[in-house]
N, C-alpha and C positions, 0 to 999 in steps of 0.2 A: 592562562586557564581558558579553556573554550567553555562556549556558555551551551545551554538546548539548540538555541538560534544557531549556533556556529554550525553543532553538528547536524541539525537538517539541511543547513546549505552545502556541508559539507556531502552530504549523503544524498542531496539535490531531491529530495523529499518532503513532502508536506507533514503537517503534526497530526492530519489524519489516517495519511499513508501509512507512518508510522506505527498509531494505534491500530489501525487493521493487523499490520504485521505483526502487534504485541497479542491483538489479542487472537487470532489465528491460531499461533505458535507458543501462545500461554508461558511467556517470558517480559521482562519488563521493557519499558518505551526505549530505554538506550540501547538494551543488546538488540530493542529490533530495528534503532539505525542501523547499527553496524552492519546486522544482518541483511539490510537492505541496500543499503550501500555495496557490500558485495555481490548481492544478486541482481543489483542493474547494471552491471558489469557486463555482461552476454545477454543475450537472446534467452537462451535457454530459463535463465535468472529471472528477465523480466513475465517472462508467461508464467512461472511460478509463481511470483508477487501476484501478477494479473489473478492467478485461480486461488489463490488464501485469500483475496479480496474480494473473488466473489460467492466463495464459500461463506464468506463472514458476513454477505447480503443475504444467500440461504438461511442462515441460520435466523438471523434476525428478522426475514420474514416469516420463517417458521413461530419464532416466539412473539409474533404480533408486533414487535419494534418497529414501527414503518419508520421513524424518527431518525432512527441510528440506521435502516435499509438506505432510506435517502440521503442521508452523512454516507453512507457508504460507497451509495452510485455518482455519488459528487466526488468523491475520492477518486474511485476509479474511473472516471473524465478525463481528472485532471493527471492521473498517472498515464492515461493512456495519450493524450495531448503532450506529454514532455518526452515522453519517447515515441514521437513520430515516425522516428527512423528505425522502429523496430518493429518488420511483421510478425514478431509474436502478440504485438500487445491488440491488432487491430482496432474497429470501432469498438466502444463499451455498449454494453447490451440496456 
């Protein structure tokens, strides 16, 4: 049986990546490995995680969360630091 741990290593993801992706796409934390998992797959994939995550910084600066903004731009660092090799993700704002 794989455990949470397995599948974010599996899906080479963090547990806040993750949550961005769940709560972005308003589905729960495992379908949004899977979901992400698939979409760092391409180019294409990673710049759409890139923009749900930083929509999900909008948001939360919108409602005054600077808590969960900053969980958030920490997030996407470290999303954009693992896929180096992909100019969709460039630097994080």
């Amino acid at each position: 049986m794989l455990t949470w741990v397995d599948c974010l290593s599996l899906a080479e993801l963090t547990a806040d990546e993750v949550r961005a992706i769940a709560e972005h796409e308003h589905i729960s934390e495992m379908a949004a490995v899977e979901l992400g998992a698939f979409l760092c797959q391409d180019s294409a994939g990673v710049k759409h995680v890139k923009a749900m995550i930083l929509d999900d910084i909008a948001g939360a600066i919108k409602r005054g969360d600077h808590v969960r903004a900053a969980t958030l731009k920490l997030a996407l660092r470290h999303f954009c630091q693992t896929h180096p090799n992909n100019p969709e993700c460039g630097k994080p704002n």
